[in-house]
N, C-alpha and C positions, 0 to 999 in steps of 0.2 A: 282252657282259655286263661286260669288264674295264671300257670305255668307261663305263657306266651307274656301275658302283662307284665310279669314281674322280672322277664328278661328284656323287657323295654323298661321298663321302673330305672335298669340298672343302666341304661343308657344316659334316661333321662339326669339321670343325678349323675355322672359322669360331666357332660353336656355343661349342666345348667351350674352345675359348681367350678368348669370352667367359665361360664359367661361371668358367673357373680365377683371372680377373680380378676375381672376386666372393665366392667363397671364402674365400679368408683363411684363418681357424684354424678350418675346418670342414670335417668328411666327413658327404656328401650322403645320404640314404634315397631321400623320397617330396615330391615340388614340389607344394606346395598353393597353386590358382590361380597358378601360374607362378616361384612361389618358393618354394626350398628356405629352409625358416621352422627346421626341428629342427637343431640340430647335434649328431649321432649323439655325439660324443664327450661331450658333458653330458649326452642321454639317457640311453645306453647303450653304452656302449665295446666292451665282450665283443659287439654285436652282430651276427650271423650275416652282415650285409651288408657290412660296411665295408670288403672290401677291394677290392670291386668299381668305387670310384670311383679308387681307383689304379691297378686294374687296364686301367681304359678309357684313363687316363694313359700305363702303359707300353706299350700297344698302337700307341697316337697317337705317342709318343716314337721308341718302331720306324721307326712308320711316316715320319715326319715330321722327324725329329732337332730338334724345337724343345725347348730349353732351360726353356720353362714347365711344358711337362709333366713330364720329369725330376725338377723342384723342386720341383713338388706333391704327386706322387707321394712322394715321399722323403719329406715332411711326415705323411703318414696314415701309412706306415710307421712311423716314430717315435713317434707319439703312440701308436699300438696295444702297444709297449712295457710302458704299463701296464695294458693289461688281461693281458701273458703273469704284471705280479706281481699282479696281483689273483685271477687263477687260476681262483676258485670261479664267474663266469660262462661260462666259455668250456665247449664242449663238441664234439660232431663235426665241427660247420661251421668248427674251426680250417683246414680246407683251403681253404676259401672266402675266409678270413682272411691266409691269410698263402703261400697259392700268387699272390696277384694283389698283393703289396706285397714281402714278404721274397727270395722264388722268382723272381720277376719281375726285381727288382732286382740278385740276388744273377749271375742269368743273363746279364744286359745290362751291369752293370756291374764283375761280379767284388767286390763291395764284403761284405768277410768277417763283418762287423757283420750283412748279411742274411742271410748263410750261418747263423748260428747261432743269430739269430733262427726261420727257417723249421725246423732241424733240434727246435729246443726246443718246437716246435709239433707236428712230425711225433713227436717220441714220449708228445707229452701223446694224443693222435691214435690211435698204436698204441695206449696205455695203459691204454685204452676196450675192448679187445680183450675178449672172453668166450668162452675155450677150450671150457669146453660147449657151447654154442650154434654158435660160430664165427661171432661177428657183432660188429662195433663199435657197440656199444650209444649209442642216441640220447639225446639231450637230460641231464636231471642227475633231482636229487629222486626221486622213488618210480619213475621209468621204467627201472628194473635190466636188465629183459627186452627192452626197446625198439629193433630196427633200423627203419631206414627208406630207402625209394630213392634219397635227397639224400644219402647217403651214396657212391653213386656215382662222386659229381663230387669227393668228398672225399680219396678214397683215390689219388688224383694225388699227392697231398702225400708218400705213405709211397713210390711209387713212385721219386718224385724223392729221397728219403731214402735206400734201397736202391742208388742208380747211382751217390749223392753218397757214399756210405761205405764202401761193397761190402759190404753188411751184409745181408744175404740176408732177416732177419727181417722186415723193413719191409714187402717185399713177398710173404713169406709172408700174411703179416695182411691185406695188400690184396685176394689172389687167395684166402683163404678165406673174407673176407669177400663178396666177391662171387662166389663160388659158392654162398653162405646166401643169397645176392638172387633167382639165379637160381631156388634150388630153392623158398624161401618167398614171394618178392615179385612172381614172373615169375608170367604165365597162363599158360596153352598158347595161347591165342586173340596172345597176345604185346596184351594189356594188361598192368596191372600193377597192386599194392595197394601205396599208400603204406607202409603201417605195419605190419610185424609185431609181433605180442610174443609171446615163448618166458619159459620159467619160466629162470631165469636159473642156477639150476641142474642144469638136465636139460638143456636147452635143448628142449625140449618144446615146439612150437609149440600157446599158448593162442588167440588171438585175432584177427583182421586188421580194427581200426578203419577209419575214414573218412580219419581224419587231416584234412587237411585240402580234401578235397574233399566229393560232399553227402553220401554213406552208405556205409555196407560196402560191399563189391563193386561200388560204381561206379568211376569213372576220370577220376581226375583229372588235369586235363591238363599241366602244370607238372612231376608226378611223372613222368609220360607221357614228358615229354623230356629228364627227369634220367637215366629208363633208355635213349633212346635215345644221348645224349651220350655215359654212362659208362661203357656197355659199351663203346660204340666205341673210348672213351679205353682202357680195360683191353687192351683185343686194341691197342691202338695198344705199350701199355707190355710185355706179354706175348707175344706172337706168337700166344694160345691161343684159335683158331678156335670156339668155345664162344661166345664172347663177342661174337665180331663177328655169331654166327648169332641171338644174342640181341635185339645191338641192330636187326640186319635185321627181327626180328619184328616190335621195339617200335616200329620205324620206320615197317614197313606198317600197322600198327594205326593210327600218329597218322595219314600219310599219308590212310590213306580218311576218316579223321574230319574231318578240316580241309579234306579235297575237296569236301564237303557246305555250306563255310562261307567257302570262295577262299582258305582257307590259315589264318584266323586261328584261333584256337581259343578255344574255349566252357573255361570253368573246369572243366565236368566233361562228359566225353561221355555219361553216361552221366546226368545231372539231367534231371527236368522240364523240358518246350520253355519255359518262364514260371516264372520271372523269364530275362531270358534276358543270360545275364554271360560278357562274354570275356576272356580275358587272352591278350593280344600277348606277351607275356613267356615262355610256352609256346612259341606258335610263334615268335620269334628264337633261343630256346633249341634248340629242334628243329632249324631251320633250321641250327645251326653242327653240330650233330651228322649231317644228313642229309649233309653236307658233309665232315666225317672219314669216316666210310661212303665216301663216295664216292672217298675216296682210298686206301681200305684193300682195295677189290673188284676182279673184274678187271676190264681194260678193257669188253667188253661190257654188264657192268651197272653202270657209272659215269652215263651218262646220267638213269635212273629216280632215284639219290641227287640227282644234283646238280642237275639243273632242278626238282625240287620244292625243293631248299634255296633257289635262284635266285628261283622263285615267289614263295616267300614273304617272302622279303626285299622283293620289290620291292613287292609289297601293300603292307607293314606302311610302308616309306618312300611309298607313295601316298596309304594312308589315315589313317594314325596317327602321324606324325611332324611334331613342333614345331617347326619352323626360325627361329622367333623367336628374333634372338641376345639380345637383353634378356628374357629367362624362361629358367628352369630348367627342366630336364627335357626329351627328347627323343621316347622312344616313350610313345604314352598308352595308357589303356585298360589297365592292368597291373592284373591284381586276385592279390590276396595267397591267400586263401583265399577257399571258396565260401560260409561261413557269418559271414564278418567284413568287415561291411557300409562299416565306415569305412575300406578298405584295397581299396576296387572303383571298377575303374575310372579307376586313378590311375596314373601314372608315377611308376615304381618304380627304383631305381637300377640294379637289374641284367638291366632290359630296355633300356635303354641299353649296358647292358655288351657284351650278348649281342647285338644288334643291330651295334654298331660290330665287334664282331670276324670277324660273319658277313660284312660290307660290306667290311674288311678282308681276308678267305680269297678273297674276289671279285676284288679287285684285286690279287691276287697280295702284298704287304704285312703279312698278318699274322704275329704273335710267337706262339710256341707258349709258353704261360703255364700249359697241363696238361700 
């Protein structure tokens, strides 16, 4: 398998040292017909995605020691600067933001400018925190009562805040936050509901949306491997076995789901066979999670984690992968949501993320960036 990764390693860095040649003063989203056309930084700056394309950079840099990735990287960092003073769009997903540009950076290079960047992120982060409920409430505007599973993957940031400080609160607020995930957002069957809402002062659990897959109580698959990733990461930062038995759950759930499908996964397992919509972006994301799993279990049950992460990596590189070095974008097939038709079926930036890092865990080479 190391063999297989490291003949994709060589793709990868082919690829992405042509995108970085193309680039310029831009961070990437979504390649429409083989070009990144938006530049997220004129779109949208506070965008949930943006640190993802630096994040694929410091992975490669790790991996690689070339000098273009370092400088690109360090470029998206910087410009995100101002969206920390612009303030009023950022919200949960700053972990997403500024664990794969600030954190990244800060860990590899020692460079103190990122140190205080990422920490200015991690208490906007906590700040979100709702001691009734015990939840880090999502998004901004009338959403008060709002967590959701991609929250997960966010609470790395308060982690790395807590080790970087010795400041005990940071991850206070992470591990009650997701103990709110477990008790509101977890099945017992170990699917999961994107979206809770609690009354913001009771913390009263009202409601459990769709969010963004097709309907209440189906399963979306995307959320699916935020819970299996993030749990894993939490028992990675925690040592608290709780966590890791969660994401074991959430992990057999996707696992039989995407058996039915050679690994890829459908936007929601749980929608009409017609229209019938996949997101690869589910399973790479899964795939790096099946893969912490399998490094956190004991040796006897490593094999069932890590040949199905193994699986599905090598699908997603068989059937869904761009290696045209003149086009943008590498995994196709990324659909954002199950109801937002102009965002299906398209390569998405952080299924490249989440692909390179999974290909990277393979070849022995990856940066731990949560």
């Amino acid at each position: 398998m190391k063999e297989w990764a490291e003949n994709v390693l060589k793709k990868l860095d082919n690829k992405l040292t042509a995108e970085c040649g193309r680039m310029g003063e831009k961070i990437p989203y979504i390649a429409e017909k083989g070009v990144y056309k938006k530049n997220m930084i004129e779109e949208n700056l506070s965008w949930w995605t943006n640190g993802f394309w630096a994040g694929m950079l410091w992975q490669m840099y790790h991996a690689t020691g070339k000098e273009v990735y370092k400088e690109t990287a360090e470029k998206s960092e910087q410009w995100l600067d101002e969206a920390l003073v612009r303030y009023e769009g950022l919200h949960h997903d700053v972990g997403f933001m500024w664990l794969h540009t600030a954190v990244a950076d800060y860990r590899l290079t020692g460079n103190p400018d990122s140190r205080r960047r990422a920490l200015h992120a991690a208490n906007l982060l906590a700040g979100r925190y709702n001691p009734a409920g015990r939840f880090i409430r999502a998004w901004n505007l009338d959403k008060t009562g709002w967590m959701i599973i991609d929250c997960m993957m966010n609470i790395s940031l308060l982690y790395w805040a807590a080790e970087e400080t010795k400041d005990p609160r940071y991850s206070y607020i992470a591990g009650s936050h997701a103990d709110t995930a477990m008790e509101k957002l977890m099945r017992p069957d170990g699917s999961c509901n994107h979206i809770a809402v609690m009354d913001p002062r009771s913390g009263e659990l009202l409601e459990l949306p769709e969010g963004q897959g097709y309907a209440s109580g189906s399963s979306w698959s995307r959320g699916q491997a935020w819970a299996v990733y993030g749990f894993a990461l939490a028992f990675r930062h925690t040592g608290d076995v709780r966590y890791l038995d969660t994401a074991k759950r959430a992990a057999h759930y996707f696992i039989a789901n995407v058996a039915l499908t050679e690994g890829i996964a459908l936007v929601d397992f749980r929608a009409p066979k017609e229209p019938v919509q996949w997101d690869t972006t589910a399973s790479a994301c899964a795939a790096c999670g099946l893969l912490e799993i399998a490094e956190a279990v004991p040796e006897l049950e490593k094999e069932l984690y890590r040949r199905h992460g193994e699986q599905i990596l090598k699908k997603l590189e068989e059937k869904y992968c761009n290696w045209k070095e003149e086009e943008d974008g590498i995994l196709q097939f990324g659909t954002a949501a199950y109801h937002r038709q102009e965002d299906t079926h398209v390569p998405i930036i952080y299924g490249d993320y989440f692909f390179t890092e999974g290909v990277l865990r393979l070849a022995g080479k990856e940066f731990g960036i949560w």
